[in-house]
N, CA and C atoms as a LAMMPS dump frame, in Angstrom:
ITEM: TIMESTEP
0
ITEM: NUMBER OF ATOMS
579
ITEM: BOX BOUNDS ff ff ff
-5.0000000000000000e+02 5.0000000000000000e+02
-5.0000000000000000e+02 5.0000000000000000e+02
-5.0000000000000000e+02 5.0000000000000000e+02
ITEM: ATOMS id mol type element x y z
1 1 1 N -366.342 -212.21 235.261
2 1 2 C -365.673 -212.652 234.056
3 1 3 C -366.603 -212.413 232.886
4 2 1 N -366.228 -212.112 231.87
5 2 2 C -367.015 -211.805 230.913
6 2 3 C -367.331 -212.822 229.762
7 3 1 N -368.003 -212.097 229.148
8 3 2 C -368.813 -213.237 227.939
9 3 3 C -367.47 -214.104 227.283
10 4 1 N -367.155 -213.14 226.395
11 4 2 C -365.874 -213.971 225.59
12 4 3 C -365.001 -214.053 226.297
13 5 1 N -364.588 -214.038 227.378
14 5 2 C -363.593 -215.136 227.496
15 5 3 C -364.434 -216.596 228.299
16 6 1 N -365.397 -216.571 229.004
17 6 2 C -366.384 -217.33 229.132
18 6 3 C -366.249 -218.353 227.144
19 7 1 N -366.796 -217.809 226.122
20 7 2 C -367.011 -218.568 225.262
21 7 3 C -365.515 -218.964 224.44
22 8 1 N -364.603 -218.312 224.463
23 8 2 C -363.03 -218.069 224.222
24 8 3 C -362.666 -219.35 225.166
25 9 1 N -363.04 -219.444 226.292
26 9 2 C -362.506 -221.196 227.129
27 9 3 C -363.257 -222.312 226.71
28 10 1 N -364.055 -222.084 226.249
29 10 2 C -365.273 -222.917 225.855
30 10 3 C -364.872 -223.49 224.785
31 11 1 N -364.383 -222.327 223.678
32 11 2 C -363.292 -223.256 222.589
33 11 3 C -362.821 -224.314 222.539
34 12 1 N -361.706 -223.566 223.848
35 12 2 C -360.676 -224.454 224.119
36 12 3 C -361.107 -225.735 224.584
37 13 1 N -362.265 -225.951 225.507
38 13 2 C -362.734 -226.906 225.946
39 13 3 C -363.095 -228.047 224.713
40 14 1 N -363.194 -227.753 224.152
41 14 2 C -364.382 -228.363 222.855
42 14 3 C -363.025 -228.978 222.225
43 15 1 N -362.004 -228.036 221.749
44 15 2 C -360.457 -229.183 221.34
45 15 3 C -360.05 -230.219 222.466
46 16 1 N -359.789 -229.61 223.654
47 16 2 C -359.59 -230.659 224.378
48 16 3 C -360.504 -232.04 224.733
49 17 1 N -361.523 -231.889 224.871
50 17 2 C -362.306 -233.016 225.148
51 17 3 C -362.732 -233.546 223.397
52 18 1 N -362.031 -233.788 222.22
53 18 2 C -361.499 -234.07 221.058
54 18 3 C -362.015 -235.195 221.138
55 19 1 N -361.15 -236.084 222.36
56 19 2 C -361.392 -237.646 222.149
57 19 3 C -362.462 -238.548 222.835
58 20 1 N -363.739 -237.333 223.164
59 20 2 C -364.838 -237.436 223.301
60 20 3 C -365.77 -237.337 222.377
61 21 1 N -365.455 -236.458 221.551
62 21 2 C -366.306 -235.622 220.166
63 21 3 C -366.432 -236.893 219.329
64 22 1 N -368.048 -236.603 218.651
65 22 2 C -368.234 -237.473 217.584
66 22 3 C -368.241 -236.404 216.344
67 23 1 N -368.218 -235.188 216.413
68 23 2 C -368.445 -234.234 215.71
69 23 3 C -366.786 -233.398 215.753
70 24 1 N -366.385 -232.902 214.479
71 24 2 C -364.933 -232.254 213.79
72 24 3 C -365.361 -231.117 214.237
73 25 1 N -364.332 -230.848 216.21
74 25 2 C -364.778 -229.172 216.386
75 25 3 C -363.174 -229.212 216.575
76 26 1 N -362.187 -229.482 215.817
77 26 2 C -360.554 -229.392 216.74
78 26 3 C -360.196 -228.259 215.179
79 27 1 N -360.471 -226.958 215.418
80 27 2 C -360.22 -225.863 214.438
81 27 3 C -358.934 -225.331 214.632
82 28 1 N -358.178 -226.121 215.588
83 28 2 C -356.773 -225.516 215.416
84 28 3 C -356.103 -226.149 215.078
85 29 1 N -354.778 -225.501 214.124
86 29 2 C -354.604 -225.832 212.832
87 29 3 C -353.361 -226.849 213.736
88 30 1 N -353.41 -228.296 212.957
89 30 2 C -351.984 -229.183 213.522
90 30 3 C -350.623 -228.477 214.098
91 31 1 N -349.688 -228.86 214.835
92 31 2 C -349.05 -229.122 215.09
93 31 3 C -348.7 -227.03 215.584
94 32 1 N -349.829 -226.65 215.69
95 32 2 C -349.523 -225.401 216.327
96 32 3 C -349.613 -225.779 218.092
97 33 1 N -348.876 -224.876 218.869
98 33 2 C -348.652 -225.145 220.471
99 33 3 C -350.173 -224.459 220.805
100 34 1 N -349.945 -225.695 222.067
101 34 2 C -351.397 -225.367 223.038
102 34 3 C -351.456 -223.677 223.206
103 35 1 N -352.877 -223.173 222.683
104 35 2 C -353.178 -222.04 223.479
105 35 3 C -353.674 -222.243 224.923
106 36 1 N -353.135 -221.745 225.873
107 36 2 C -354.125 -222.069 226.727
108 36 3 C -354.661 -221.159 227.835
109 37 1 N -355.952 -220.521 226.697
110 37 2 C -356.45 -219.423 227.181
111 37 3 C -355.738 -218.566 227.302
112 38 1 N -355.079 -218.02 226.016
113 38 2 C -354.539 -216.747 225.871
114 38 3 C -355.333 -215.32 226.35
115 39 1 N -356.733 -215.653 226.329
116 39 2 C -356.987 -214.136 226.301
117 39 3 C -357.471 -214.09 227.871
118 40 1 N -357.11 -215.252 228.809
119 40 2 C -357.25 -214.769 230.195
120 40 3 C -357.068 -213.978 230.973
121 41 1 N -357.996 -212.96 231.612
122 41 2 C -357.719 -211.681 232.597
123 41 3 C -356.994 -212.516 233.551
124 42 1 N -356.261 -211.407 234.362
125 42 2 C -355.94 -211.704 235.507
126 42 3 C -355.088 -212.828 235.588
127 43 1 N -354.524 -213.229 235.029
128 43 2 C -353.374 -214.089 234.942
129 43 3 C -353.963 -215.446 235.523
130 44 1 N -355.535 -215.623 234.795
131 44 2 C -355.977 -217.175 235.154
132 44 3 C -355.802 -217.698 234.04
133 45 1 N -354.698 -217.591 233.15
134 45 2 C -354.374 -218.816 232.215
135 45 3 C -354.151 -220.226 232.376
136 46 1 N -354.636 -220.753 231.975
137 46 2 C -354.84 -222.353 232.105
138 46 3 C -356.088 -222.915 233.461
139 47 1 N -356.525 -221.837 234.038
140 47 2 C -357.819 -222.627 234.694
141 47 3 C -358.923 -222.93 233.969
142 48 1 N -359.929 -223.534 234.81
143 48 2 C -360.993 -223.736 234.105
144 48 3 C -361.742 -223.024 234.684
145 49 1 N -362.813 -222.545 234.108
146 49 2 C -364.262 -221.546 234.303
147 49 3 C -364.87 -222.343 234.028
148 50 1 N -365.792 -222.857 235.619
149 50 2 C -366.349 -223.097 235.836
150 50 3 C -368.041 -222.768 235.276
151 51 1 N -368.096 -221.447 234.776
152 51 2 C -368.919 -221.666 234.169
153 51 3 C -369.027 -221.804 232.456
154 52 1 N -367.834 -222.419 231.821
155 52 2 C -368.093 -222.517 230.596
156 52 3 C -368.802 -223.218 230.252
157 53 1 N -369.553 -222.42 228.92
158 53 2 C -370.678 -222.912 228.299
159 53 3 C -372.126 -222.132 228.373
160 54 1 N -371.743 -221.301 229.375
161 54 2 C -372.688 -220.427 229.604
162 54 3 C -373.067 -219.756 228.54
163 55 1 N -372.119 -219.145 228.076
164 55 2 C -372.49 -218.064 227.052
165 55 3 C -373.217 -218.113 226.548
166 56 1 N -372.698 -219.771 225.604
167 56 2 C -373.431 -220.458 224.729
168 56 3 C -373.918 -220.344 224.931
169 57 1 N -375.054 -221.019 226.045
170 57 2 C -376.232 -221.677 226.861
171 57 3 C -377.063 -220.241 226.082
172 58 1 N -376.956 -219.06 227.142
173 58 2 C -377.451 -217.847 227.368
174 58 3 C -377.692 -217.366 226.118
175 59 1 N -376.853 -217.942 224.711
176 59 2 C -377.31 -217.08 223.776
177 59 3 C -377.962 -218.332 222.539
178 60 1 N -378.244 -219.06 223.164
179 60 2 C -378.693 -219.975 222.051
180 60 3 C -380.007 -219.837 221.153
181 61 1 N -380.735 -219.324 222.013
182 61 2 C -382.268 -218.566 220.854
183 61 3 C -382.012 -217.435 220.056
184 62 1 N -380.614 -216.567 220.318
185 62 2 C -380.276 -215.72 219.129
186 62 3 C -379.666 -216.13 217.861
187 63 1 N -380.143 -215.429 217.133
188 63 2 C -379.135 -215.54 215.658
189 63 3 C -377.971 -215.483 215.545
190 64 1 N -377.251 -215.708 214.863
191 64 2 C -375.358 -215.971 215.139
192 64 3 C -375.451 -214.393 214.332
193 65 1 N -376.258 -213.357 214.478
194 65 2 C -375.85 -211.863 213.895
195 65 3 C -375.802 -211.555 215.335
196 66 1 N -377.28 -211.643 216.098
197 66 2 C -376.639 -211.31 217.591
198 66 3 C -375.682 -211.921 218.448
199 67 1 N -375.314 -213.128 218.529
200 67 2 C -374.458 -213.507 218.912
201 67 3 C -373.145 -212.89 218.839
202 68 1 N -373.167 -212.688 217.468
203 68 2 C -371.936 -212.068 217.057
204 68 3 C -371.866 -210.95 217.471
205 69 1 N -372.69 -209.606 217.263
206 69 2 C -372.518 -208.591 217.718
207 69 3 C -372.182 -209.084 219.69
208 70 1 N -373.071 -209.986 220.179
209 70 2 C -372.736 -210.036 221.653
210 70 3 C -371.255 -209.764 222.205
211 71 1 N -370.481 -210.559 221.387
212 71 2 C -369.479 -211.449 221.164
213 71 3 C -368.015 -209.722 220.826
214 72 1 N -368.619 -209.228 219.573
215 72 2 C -368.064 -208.178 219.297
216 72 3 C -367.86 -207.19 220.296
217 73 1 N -368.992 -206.584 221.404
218 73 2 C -369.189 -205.532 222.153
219 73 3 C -368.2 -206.006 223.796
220 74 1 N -368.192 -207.119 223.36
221 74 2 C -367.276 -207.733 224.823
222 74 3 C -366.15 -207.114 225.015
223 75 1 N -365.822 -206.012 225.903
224 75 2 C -364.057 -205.687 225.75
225 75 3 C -362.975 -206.437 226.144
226 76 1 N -363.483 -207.859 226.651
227 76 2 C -362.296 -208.856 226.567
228 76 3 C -362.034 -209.631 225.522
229 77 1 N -363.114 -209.444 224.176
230 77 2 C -362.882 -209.603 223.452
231 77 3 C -362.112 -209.035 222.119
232 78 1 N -362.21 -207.447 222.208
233 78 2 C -361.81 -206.159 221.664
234 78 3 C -360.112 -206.855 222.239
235 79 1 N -359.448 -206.827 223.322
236 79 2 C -358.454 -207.018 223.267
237 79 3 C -357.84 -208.124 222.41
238 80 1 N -357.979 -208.885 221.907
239 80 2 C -357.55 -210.092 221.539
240 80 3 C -357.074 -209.608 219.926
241 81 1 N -356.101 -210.045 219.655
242 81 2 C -355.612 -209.901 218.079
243 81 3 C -356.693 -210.28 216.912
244 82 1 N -356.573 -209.69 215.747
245 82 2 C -358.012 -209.604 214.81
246 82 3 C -357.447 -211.379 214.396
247 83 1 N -356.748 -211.367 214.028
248 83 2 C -356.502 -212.818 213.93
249 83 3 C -357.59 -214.223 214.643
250 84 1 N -357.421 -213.804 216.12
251 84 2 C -358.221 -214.575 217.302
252 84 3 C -359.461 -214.544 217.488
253 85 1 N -359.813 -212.935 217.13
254 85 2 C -361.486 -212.508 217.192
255 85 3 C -362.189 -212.883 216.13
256 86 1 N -361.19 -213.184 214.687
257 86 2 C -361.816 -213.945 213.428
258 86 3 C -362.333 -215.309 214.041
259 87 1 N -360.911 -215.88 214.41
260 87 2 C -361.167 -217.706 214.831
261 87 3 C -362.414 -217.656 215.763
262 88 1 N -362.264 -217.047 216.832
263 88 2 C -363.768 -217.043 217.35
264 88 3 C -364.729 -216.904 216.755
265 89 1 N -364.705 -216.225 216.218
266 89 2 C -365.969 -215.618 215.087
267 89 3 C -366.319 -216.761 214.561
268 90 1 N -365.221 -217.817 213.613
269 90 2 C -365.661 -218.454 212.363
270 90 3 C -366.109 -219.883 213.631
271 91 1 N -365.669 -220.104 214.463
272 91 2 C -366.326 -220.978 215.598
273 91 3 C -367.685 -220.521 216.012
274 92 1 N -367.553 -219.664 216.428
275 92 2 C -369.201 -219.475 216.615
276 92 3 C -370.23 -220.337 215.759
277 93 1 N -369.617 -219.919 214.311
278 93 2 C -370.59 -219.854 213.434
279 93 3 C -370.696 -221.498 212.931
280 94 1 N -369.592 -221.798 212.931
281 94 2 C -369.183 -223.569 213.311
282 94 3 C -370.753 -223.991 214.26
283 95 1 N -369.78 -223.491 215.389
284 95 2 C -371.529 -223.854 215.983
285 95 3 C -372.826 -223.862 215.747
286 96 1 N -372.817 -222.653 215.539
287 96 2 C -374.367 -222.046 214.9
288 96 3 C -375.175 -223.349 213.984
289 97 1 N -374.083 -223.722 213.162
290 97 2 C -373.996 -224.875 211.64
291 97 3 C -374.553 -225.887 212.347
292 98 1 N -374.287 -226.324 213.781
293 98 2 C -374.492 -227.72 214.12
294 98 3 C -375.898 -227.794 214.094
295 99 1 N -376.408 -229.284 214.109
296 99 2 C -378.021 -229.404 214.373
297 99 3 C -377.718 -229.436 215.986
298 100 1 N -379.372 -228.869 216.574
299 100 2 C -379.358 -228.942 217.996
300 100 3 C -378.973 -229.968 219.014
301 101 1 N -378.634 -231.559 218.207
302 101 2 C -378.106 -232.159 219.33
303 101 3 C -377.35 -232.172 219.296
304 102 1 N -376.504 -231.673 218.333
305 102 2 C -374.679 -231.809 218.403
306 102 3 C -374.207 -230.543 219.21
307 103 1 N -374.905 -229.345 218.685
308 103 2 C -374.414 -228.339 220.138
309 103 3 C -374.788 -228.978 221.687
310 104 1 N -376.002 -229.695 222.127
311 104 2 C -376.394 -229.926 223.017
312 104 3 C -374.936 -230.954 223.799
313 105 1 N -374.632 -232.033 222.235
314 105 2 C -373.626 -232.703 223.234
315 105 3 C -372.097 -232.264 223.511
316 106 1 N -372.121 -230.765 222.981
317 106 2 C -370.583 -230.192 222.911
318 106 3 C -370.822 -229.682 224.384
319 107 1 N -371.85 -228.857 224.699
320 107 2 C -372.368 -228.081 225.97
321 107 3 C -372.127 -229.284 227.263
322 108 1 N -372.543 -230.664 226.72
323 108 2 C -372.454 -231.691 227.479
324 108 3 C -370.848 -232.015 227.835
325 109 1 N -370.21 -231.993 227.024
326 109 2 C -368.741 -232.123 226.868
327 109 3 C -367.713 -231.033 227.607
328 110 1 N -368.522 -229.804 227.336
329 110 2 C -367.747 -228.967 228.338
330 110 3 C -368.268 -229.087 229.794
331 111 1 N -369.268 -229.374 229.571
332 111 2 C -369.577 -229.523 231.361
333 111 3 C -368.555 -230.672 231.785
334 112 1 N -368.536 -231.561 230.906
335 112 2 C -367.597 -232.914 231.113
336 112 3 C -366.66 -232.431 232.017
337 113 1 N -365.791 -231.328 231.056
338 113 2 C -365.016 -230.972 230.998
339 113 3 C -364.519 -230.244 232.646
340 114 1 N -365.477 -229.131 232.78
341 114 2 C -365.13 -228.297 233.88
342 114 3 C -365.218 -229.238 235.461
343 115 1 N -365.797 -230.75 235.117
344 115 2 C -365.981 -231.415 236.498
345 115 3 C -364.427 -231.887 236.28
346 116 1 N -363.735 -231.755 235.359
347 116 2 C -362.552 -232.553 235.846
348 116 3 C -361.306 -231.87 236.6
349 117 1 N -360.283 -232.822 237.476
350 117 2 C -359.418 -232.136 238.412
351 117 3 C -358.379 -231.226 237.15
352 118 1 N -357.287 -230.393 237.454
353 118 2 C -356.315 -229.786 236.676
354 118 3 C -355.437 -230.745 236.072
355 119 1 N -355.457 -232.144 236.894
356 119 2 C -354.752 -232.988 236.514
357 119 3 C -355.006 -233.509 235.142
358 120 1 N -356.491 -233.811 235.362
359 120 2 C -357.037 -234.837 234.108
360 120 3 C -357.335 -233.349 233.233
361 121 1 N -357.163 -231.876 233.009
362 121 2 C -357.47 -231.563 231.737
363 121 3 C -356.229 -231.343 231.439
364 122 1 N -355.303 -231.437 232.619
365 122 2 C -353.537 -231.217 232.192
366 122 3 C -353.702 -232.741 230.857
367 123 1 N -353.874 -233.711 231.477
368 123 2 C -354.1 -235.054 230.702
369 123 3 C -354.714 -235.487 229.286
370 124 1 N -355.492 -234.323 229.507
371 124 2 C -356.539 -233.769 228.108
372 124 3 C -356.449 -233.258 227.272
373 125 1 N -355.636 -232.579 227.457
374 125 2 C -354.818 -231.651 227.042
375 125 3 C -353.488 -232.156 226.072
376 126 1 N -352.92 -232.847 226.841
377 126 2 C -351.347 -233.932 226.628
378 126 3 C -352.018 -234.799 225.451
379 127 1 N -353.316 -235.442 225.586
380 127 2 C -353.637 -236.315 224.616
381 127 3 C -353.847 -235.892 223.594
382 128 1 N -354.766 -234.614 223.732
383 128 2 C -355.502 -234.201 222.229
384 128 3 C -353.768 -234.013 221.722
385 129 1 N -352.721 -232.954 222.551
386 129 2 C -351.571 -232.867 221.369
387 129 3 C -351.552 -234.019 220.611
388 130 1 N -350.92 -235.473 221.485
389 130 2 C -350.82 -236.254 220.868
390 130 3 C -351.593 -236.6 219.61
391 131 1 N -352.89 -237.06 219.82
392 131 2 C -353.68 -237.03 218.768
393 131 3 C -353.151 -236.052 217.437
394 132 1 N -353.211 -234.924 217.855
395 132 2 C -353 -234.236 216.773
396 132 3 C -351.872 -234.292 215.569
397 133 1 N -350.891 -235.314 216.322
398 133 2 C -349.636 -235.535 215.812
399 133 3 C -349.586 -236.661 214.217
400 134 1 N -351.408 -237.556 214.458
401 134 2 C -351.956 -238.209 213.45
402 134 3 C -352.588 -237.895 212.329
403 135 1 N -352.653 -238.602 211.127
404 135 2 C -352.995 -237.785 210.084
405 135 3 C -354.507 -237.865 210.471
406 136 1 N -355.139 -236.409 209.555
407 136 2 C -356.665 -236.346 209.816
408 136 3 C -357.857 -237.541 210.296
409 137 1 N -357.181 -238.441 208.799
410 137 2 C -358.174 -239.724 208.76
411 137 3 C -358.075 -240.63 209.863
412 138 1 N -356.336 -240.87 210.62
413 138 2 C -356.819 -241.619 211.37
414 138 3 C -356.91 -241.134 212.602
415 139 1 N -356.912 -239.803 213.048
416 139 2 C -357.396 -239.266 213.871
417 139 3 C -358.821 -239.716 214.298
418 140 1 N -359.636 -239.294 213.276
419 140 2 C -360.768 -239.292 213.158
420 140 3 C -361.427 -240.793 213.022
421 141 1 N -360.623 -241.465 212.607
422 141 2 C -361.458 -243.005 213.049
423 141 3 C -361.049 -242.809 214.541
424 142 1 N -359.891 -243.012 214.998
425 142 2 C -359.777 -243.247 217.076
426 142 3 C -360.505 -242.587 217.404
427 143 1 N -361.139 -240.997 217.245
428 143 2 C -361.897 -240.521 217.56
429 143 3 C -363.323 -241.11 217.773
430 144 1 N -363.669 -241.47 216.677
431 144 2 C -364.824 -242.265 216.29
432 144 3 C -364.966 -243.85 217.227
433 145 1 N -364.184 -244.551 217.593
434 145 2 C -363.547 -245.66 218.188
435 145 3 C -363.77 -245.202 219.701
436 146 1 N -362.831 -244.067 219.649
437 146 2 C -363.474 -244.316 221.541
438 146 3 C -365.087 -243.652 221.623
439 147 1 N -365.517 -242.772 221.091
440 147 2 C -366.765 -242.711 221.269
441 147 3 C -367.802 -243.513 221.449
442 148 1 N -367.357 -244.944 220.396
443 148 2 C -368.162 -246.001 220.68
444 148 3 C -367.809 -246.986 221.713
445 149 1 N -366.2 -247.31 222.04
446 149 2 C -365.697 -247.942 223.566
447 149 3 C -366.297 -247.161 224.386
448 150 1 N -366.806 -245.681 224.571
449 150 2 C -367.44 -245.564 226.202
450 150 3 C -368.722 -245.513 226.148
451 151 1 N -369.707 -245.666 224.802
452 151 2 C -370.572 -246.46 224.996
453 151 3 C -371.159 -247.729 225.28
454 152 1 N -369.939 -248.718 225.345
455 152 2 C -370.027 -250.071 225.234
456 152 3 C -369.817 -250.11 227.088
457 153 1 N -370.529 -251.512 227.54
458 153 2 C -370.039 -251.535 229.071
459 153 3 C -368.816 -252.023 228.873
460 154 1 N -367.991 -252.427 230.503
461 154 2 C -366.87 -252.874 230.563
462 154 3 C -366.624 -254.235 229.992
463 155 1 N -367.84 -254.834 230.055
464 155 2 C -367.031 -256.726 229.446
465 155 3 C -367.17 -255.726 227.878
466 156 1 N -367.965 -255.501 227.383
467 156 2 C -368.124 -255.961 225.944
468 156 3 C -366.636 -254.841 225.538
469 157 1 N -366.316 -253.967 226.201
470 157 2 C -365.108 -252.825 225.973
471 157 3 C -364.008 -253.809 225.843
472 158 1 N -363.856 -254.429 227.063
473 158 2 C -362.817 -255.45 227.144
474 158 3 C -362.681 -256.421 226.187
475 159 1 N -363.696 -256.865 225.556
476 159 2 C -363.305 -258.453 224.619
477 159 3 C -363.209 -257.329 223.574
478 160 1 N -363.373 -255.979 223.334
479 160 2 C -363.471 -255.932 221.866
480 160 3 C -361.613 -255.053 221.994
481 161 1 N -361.023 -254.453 223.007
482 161 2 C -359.956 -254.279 222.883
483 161 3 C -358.945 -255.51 222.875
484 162 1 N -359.749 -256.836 223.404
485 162 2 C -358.852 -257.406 223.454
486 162 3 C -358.791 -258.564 222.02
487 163 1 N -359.128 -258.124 220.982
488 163 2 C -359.164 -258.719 219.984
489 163 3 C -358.643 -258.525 219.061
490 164 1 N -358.487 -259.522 218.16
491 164 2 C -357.152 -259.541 217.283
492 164 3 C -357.618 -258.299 215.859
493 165 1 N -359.017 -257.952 216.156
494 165 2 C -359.163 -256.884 215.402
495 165 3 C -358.225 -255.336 215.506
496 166 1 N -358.584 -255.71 217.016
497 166 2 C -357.997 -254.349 217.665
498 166 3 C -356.884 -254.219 217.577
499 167 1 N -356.397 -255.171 217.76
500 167 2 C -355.167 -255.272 217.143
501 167 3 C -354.2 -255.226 215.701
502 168 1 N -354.885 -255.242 214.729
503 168 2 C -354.571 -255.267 213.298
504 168 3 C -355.336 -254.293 212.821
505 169 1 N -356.042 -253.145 213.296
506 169 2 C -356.934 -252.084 213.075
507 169 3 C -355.596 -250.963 213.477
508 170 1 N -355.833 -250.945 214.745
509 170 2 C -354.781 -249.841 215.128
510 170 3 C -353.488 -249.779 215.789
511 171 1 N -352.492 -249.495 215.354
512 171 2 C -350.922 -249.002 216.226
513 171 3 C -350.83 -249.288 217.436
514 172 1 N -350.064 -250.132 218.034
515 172 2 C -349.636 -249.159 219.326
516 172 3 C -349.989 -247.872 219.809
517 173 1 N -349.387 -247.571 219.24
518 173 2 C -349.17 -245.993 219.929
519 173 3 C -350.896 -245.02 219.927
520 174 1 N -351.731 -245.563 218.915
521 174 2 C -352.965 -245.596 218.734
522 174 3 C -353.526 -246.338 220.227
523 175 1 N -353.354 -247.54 219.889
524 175 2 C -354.165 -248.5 220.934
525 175 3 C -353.651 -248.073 223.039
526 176 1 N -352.801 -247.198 222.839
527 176 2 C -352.14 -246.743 224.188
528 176 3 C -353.45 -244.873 224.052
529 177 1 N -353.042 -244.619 223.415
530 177 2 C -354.015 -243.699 223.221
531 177 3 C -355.235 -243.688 223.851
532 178 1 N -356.178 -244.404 223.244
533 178 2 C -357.329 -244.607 223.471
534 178 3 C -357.61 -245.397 224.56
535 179 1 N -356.561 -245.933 225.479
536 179 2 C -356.71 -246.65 226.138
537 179 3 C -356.818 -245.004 227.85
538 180 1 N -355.881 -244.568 227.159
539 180 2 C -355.548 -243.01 228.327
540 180 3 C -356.878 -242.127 228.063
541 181 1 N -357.831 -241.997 227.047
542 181 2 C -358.928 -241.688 226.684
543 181 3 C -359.7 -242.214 227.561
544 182 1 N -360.059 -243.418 227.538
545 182 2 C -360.753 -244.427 228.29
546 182 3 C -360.449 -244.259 229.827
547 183 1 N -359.592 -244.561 230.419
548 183 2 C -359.225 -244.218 231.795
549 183 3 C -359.458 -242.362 232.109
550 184 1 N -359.23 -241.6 231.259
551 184 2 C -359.512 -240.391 231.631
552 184 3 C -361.354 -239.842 231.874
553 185 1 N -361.401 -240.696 231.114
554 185 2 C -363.521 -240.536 230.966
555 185 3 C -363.889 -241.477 231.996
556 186 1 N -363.302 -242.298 232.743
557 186 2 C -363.863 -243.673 233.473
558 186 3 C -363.697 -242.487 234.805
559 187 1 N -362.884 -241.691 235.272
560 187 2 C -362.245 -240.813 235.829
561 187 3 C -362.802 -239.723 236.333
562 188 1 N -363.819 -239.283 235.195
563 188 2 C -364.332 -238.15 235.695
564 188 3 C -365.608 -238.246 236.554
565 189 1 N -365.768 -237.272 237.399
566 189 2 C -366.965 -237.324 238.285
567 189 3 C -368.474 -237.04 237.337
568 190 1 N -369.457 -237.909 237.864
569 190 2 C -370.62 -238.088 237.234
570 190 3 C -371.444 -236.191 238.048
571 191 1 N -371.725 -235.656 236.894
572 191 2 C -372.446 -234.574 237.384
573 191 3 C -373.644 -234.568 238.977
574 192 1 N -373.713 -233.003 238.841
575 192 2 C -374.192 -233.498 240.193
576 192 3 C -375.41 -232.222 240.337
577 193 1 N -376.376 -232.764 240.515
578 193 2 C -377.465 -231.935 240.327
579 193 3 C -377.902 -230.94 241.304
């Protein structure tokens, strides 16, 4: 499998695991339909590659000029509409922008990512839409919200969902949210060395 589509899933990974992110990587534009992994050979659309993140990994001491050229010379990337090879492009460089621990914890996030069954990124998937269906701002607080619920242990998670804050802070349909966030991250298998 080759580079870009290796970093082309990696994308995708980085929107989906959304309601993990403490950092604004969801570059696709609202209420457009799931890509999912359009530019997959071989008719593995919608799996996961196992090794995403690699790319990244592999090209992280280069400059986002080599990167880019990397990125350019890929012929699974050459196939993809100039449209797609831009968005990649301007992601890359997204990346590039981050300080080193915020790429470190996106790399972390896709690994998240690839330990989980088809079920839970089918699930991951279903949510970020949802999410997306909210305006920016309050996207981005729930976002912000569960990041700090799965830092918290289970009692202190529990008294603070179960409070009348939490309640007069966010929606329903919010507070069901983050709650499927929460069970989906409680869910996933702890890496394995």
């Amino acid at each position: 499998m080759s580079g870009s589509f290796k970093f082309a899933g990696m994308l995708l990974v980085v929107g989906a695991v959304v309601f993990l992110a403490s950092t604004p990587m969801h570059a696709r534009p609202q209420n457009q339909p799931h890509r999912n992994a359009q530019s997959a050979p071989n008719g593995q659309r919608g799996q996961a590659n196992p090794r995403m993140g690699d790319w990244l990994r592999s090209n992280q001491g280069k400059s986002f000029a080599q990167q880019k050229q990397s990125l350019e010379n890929d012929p699974d990337f050459k196939k993809l509409t100039p449209e797609r090879q831009q968005e990649l492009q301007q992601r890359l460089q997204k990346f590039n922008n981050l300080p080193p621990d915020q790429q470190q914890r996106i790399l972390e996030r896709i690994d998240k990512f690839n330990r989980m069954s088809p079920q839970q990124r089918a699930q991951a998937r279903a949510l970020l839409d949802r999410m997306r269906t909210l305006p920016e701002e309050r996207r981005n607080l729930i976002r912000q919200q569960i990041h700090a619920l799965v830092g918290m242990t289970p009692d202190q998670r529990q008294r603070f969902m179960s409070s009348e804050q939490f309640d007069r802070q966010y929606s329903p349909d919010e507070r069901e949210m983050m709650t499927r966030a929460l069970e989906l991250n409680d869910q996933i298998p702890a890496p394995t060395q």
